[in-house]
C-alpha positions in Angstrom: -3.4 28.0 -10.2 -2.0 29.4 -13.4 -1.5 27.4 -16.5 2.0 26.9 -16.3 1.4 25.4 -12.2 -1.6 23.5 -13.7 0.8 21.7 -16.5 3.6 21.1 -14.5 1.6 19.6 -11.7 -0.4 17.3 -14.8 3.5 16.5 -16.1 4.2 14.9 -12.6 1.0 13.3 -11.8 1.3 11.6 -15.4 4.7 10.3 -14.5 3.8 9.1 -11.5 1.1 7.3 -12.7 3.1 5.8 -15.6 5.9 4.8 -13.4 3.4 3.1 -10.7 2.0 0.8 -13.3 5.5 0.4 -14.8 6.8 -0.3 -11.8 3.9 -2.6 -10.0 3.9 -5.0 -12.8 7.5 -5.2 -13.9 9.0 -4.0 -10.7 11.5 -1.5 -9.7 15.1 -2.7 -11.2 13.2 -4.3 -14.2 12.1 -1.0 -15.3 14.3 1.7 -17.2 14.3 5.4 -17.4 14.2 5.6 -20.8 10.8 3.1 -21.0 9.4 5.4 -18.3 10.0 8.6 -20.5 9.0 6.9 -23.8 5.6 5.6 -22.2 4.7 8.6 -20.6 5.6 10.6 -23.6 8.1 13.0 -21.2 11.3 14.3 -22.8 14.2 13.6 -20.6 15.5 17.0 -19.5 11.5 17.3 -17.7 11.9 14.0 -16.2 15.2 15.7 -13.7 13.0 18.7 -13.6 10.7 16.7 -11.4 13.0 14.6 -9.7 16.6 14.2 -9.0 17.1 10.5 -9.5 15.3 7.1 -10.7 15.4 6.6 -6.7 13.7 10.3 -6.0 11.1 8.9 -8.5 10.4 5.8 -6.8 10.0 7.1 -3.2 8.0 9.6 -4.8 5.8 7.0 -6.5 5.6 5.4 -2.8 4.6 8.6 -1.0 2.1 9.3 -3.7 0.8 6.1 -3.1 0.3 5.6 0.6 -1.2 9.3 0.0 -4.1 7.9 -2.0 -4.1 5.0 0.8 -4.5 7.3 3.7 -7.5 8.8 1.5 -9.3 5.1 1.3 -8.4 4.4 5.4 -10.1 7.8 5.7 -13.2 6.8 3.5 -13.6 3.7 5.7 -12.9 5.3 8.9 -16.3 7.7 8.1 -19.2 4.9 7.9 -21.5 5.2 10.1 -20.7 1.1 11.3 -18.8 0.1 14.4 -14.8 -0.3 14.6 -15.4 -4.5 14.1 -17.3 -3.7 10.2 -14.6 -1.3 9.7 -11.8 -3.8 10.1 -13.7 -6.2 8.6 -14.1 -3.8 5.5 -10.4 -3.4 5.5 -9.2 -6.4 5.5 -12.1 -7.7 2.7 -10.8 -5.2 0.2 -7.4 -6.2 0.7 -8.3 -10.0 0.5 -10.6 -9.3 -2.9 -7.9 -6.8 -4.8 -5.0 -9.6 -3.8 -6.9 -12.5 -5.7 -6.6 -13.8 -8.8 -3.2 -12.7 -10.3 -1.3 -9.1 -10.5 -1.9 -5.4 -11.9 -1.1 -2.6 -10.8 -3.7 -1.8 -8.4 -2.8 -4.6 -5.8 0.8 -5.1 -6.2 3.0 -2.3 -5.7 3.9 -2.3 -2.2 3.7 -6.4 -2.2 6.6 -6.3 -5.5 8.6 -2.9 -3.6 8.7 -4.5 -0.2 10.7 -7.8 -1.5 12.6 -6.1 -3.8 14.1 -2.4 -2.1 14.4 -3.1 1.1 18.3 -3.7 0.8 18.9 -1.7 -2.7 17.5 1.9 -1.5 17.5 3.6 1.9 15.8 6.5 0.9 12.6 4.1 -0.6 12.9 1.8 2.4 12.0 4.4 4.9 9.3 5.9 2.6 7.5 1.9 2.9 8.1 1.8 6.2 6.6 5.5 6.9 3.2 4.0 4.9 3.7 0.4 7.0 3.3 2.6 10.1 0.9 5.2 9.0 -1.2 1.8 8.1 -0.5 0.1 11.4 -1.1 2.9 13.7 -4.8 3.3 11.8 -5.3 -0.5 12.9 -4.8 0.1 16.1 -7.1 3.0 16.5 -9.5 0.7 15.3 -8.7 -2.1 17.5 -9.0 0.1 20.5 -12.1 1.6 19.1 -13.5 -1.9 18.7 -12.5 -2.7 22.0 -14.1 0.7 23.7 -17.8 -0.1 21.7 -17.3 -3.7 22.5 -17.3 -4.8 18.7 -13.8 -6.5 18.8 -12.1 -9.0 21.7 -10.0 -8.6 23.4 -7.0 -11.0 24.1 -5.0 -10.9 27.3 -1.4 -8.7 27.4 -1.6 -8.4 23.9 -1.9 -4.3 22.6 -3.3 -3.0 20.2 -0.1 -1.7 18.2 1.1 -5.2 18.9 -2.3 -6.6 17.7 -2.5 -4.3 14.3 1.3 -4.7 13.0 0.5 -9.0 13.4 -2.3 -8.2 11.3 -0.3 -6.0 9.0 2.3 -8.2 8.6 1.1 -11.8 8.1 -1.4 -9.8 5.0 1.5 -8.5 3.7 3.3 -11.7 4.0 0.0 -14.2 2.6 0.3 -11.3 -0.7 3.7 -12.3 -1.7 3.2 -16.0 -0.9 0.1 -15.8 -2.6 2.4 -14.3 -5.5 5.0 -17.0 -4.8 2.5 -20.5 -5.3 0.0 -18.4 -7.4 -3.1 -19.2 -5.1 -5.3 -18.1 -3.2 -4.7 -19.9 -0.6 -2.1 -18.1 1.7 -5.0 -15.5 1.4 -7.5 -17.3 2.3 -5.8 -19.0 5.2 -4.8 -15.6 6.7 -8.3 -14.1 6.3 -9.8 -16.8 8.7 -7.0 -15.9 11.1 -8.1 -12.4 11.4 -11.8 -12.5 11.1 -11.6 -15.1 14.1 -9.5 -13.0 15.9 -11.6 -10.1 15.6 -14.5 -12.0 16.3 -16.6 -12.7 12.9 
């Protein structure tokens, strides 16, 4: 890579990483261009250089993140435990990052999923690409469980069918969590699933 591929790739990471904390605690609307360029220290004109709109930016921000979240599934995916630890794994991190407040490592998708759904198309599709990639990982693990025995399995219920019920009461406990400012949605919901896969 030659100096001038190595700075222009650091000029877009550092955006991207100053418009993901930006955005996760203030959210998406809340946040100007112009506080984007003056924290990241980016003149204007190298902003459009990158990307062709505020939206561009933010379904880039959500790409790069489920990127870095396929990395983690991956991480998780490799230990040497069986398909019931590795759910069980999953779904602790997510209940320990989710506690206790807000930053920008726990609530980016929680904050984009209420707010964009309706406002951008182009960012909507890019969540629901990461919901998927997400759920379809579940699933594999479900099945896995269910093939070394680690994970019951309930009658005429699939795994896809099993994993996106997972997915989506989590995603819903984080914003309620949000919402009342306990813990509780969390913790209610993390009972749920450790019953259900047999903990």
């Amino acid at each position: 890579m030659s100096n001038t591929d190595a700075t222009t790739s650091d000029t877009k990471t550092h955006l991207l990483a100053t418009g993901y904390q930006l955005i996760a605690q203030k959210g998406f609307t809340a946040v100007g261009l112009k506080q984007i360029l003056d924290t990241a220290g980016v003149p204007k004109g190298s902003f459009y250089h990158y990307f062709s709109s505020k939206e561009a930016f933010g379904e880039s921000i959500i790409n790069h993140y489920f990127g870095l979240y396929k990395t983690r599934l991956d991480v998780i995916d490799a230990q040497d435990v069986n398909a019931q630890q590795k759910l069980y794994d999953y779904f602790q991190n997510w209940y320990d990052t989710q506690q206790n407040g807000c930053d920008h490592e726990k609530c980016l998708v929680v904050k984009l999923s209420a707010e964009v759904a309706d406002m951008s198309e182009t960012m909507r599709k890019a969540l629901d690409a990461g919901y998927q990639q997400t759920t379809m990982w579940l699933a594999e693990q479900i099945k896995a469980g269910w093939t070394d025995g680690s994970v019951p399995r309930l009658d005429n219920i699939s795994a896809e069918s099993m994993a996106k019920r997972w997915y989506f009461a989590w995603l819903g406990a984080s914003l309620m969590a949000k919402i009342s400012q306990t813990n509780t949605p969390l913790a209610e919901i993390w009972h749920m699933t450790t019953t259900q896969m047999g903990r």
